[in-house]
C-alpha positions as CSV (number, residue, x, y, z in Angstrom):
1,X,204.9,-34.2,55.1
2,X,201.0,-33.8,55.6
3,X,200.3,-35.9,52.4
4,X,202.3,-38.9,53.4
5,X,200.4,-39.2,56.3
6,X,197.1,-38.4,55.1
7,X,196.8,-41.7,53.4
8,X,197.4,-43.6,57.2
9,X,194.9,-41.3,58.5
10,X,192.1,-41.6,55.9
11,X,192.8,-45.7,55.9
12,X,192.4,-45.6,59.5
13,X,189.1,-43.7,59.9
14,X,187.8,-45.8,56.9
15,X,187.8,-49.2,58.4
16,X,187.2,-48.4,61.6
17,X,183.2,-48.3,62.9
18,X,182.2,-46.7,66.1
19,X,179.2,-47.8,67.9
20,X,179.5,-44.7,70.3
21,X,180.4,-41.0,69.4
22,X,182.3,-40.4,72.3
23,X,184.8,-43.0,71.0
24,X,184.7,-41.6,67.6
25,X,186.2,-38.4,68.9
26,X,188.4,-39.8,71.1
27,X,190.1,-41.6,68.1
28,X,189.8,-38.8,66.1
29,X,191.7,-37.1,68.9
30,X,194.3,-39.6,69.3
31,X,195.0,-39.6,65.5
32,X,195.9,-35.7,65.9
33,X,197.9,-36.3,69.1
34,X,199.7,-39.1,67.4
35,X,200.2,-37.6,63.9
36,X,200.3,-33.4,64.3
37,X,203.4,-31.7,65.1
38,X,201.9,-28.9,67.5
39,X,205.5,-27.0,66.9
40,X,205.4,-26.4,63.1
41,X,204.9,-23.3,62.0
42,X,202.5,-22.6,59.9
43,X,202.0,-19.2,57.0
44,X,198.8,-18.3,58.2
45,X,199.8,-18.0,61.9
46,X,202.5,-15.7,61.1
47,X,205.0,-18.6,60.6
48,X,204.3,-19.2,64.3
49,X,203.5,-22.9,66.2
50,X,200.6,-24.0,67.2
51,X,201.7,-23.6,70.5
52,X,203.5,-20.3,70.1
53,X,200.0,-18.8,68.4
54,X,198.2,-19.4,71.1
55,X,200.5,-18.1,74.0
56,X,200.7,-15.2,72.6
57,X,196.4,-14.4,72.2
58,X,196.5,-15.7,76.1
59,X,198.9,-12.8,77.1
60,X,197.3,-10.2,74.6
């Protein structure tokens, strides 16, 4: 599911120009809000979310 929406993503950052960095990252950001599902799991986080991942280091 990644590849379809790399193509978006890469089409997206390519036209757009940023005359400040602090709006570059903030559309960078909103891309990954927008577009990354924070409850996949992923292999090399122990087929763990995102999300779960990183409760788990808080409690350890």
């Amino acid at each position: 599911m990644e590849s379809f929406f790399s193509s978006p993503r890469t089409k997206r950052a390519a036209r757009k120009v940023h005359r400040f960095h602090d709006d570059a990252r903030a559309d960078v950001f909103d891309c990954i809000e927008r577009f990354y599902d924070p409850r996949r799991r992923h292999s090399k986080l122990a087929y763990l979310s995102p999300m779960e991942f990183e409760a788990r280091k808080m409690l350890a």
